[in-house]
C-alpha positions in Angstrom: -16.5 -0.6 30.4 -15.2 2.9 30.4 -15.5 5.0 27.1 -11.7 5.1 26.1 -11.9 1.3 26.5 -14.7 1.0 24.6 -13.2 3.1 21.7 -10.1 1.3 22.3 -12.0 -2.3 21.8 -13.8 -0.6 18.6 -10.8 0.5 16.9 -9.4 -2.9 17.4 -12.4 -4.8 16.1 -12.1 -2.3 13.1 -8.6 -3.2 11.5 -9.2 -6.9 12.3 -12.3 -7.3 10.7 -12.5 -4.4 8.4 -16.0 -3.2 9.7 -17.9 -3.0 12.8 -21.7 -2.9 13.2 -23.5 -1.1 15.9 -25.8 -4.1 16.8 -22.9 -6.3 17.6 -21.0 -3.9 19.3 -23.6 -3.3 21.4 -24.0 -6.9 22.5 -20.2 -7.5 22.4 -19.4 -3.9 24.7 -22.2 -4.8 26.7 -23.8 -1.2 26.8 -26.7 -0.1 24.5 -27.3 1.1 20.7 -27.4 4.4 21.4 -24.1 4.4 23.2 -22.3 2.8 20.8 -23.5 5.5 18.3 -22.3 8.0 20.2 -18.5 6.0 20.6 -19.0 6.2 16.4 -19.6 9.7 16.1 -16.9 11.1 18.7 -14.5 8.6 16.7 -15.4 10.0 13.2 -15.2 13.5 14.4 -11.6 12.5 15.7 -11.0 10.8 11.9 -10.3 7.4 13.7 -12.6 5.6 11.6 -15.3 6.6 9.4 -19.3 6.3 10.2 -21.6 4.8 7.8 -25.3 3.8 8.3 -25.0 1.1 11.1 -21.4 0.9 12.0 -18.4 1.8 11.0 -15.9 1.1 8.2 -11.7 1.9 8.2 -10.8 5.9 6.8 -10.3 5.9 3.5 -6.5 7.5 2.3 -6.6 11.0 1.0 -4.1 11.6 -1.9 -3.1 14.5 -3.7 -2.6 13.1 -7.0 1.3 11.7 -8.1 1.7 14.4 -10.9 1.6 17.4 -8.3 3.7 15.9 -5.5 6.2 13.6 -7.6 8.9 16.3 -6.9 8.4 16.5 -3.0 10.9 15.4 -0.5 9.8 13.2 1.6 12.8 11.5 4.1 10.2 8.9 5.5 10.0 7.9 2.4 13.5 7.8 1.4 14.1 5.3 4.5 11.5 3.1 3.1 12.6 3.0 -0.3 16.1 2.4 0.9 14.8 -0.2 3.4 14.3 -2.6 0.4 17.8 -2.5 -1.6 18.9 -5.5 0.6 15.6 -7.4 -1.5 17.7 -6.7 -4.9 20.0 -9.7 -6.3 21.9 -9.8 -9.2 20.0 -10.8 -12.3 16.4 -10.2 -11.1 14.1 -8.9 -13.1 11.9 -6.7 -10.9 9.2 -4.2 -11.7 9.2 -0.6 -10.0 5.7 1.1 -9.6 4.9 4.6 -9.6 4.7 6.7 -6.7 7.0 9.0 -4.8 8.3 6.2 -2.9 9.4 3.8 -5.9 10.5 6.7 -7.1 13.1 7.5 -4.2 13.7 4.0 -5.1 14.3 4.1 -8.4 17.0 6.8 -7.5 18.7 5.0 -5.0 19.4 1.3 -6.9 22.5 -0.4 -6.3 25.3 0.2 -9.4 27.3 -2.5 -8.8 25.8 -5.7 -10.1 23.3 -6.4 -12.9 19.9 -6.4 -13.1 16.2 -5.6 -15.2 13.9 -3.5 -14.2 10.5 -3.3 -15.5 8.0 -0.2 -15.4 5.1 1.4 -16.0 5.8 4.8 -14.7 7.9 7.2 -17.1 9.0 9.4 -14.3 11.2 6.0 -12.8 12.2 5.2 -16.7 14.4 8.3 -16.7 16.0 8.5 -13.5 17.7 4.5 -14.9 18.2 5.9 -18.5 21.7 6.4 -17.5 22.3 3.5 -14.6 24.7 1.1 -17.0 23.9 -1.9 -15.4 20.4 -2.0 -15.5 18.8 -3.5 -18.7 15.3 -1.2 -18.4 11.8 -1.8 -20.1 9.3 0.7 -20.2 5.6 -0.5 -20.5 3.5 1.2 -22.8 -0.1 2.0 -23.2 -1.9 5.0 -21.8 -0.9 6.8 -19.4 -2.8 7.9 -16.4 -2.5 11.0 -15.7 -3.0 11.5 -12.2 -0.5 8.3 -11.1 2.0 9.1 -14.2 1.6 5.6 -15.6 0.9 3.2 -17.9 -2.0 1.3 -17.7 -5.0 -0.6 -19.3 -5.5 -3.2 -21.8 -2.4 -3.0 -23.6 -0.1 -2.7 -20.6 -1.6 -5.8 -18.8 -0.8 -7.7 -22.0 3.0 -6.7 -21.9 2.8 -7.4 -17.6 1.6 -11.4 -18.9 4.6 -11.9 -21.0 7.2 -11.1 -18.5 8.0 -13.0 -14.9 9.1 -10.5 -12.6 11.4 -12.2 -9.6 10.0 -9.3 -7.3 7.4 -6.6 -7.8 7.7 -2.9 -5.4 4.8 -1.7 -4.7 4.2 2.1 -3.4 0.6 1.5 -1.5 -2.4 4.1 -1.3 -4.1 2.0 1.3 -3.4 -1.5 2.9 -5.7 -3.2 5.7 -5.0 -6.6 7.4 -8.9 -8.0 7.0 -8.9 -5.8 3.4 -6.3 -5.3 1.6 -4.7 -3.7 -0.8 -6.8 -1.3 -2.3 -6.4 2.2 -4.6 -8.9 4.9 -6.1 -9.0 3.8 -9.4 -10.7 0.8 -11.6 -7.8 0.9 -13.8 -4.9 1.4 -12.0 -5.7 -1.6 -9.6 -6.3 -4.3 -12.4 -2.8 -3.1 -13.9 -1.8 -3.5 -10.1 -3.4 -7.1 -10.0 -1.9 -8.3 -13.1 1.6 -7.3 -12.0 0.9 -9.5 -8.4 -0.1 -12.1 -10.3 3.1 -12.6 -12.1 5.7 -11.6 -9.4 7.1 -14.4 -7.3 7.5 -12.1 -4.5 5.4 -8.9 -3.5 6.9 -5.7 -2.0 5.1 -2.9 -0.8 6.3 0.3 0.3 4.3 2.1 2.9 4.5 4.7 5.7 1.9 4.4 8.6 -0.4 6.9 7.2 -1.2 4.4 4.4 -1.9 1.4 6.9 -5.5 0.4 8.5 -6.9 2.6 5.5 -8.9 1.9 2.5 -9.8 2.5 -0.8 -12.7 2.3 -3.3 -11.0 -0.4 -5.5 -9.5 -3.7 -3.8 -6.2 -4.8 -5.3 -5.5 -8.0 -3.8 -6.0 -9.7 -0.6 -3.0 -9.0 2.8 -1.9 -12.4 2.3 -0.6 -11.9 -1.4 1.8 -9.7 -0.4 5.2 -11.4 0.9 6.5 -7.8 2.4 5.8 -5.0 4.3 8.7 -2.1 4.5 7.1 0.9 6.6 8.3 2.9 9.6 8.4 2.7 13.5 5.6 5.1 13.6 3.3 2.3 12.4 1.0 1.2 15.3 2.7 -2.4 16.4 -1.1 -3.9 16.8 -1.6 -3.5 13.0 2.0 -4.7 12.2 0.9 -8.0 14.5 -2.0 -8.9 11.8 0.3 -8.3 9.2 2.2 -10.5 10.4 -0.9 -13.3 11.1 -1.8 -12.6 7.3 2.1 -14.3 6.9 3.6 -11.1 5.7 7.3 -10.3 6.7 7.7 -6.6 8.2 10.7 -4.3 7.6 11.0 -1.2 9.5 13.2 1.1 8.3 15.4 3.3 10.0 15.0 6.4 11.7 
């Protein structure tokens, strides 16, 4: 088997099963230890995948935190968020997350029916504080700096007494065999607690957050109902998407 083939088969083995040991890969590529080391490193220099002792395990996402980019404009973005209007009816309550994506949601909601939403993030509370046919609710409890929301104890208790019809997620990282995952502890209980009371799950991601992970899962692929991202995404991660029984959405160029 020629190299590329072999990095190709790696890489493939790597977003299905969300790692890859050098002893099996050796037996499954047919070619020794030693080769398949090498294959690791030259991947890991190319930041294909990252190198750990043994194998091999998917990059994680790099993020500059929310509070220094909330005011970027992204268009990739924008075409996700507005990807999933069509996923808004009259009289849902949804909840919006933070992140620049909900937020290019959050600013782009339809004004001509009526509707709840539900946040946590204070930056998506005031671009609705003057939409008149949203009823809003603000979560409260601390606020996390770095993501510009509420979280914790006393924000999951609020997230228990509400039903949300359909939760938007903005996504730091999202693997087929792994999940949803983020950076922090916190932030993915609060996360968690919002999936568990949503009837339908909505995440909002370009195809530099997919095959990646985190440090802190969130849920499992097969929560999630919906996948909006782009038509730069590779189409063999998009296929276990799919397998996991989540819908894609690619937005529009």
């Amino acid at each position: 088997m020629l190299q590329q083939e072999r990095h190709s088969r790696i890489l493939d083995l790597l977003s299905q099963f969300g790692r890859v040991y050098a002893t099996e890969l050796s037996l499954q590529l047919g070619v020794s230890e030693d080769t398949v080391r090498r294959d690791l490193k030259v991947l890991d220099e190319q930041k294909k995948l990252r190198r750990v002792h043994g194998g091999a395990l998917p990059l994680q996402h790099e993020n500059k935190e929310y509070r220094q980019r909330h005011e970027e404009i992204d268009p990739l973005k924008e075409r996700v968020a507005l990807a999933a209007i069509p996923l808004i009816e009259e009289g849902q309550t949804i909840l919006i997350d933070s992140g620049t994506t909900c937020l290019q949601l959050a600013m782009n909601l339809p004004t001509h029916f009526n509707f709840t939403v539900v946040t946590p993030s204070p930056l998506v509370a005031t671009k609705l504080i003057h939409h008149n046919n949203i009823e809003l609710i603000l979560l409260g409890g601390k606020i996390f700096k770095p993501s510009v929301m509420a979280l914790g104890a006393t924000t999951n208790a609020m997230l228990r007494k509400i039903h949300f019809d359909t939760c938007f997620l903005g996504v730091c990282a999202l693997h087929p065999s792994q999940g949803l995952s983020i950076n922090h502890i916190d932030e993915a209980e609060t996360l968690a607690t919002i999936i568990e009371q949503s009837e339908q799950v909505v995440t909002l991601a370009s195809y530099l957050k997919l095959g990646k992970m985190s440090t802190h899962k969130v849920c499992g692929a097969n929560k999630i109902d919906y996948l909006i991202t782009d038509s730069s995404s590779d189409p063999k991660l998009l296929s276990l998407f799919s397998e996991q029984g989540i819908e894609i959405k690619i937005c529009n160029d």
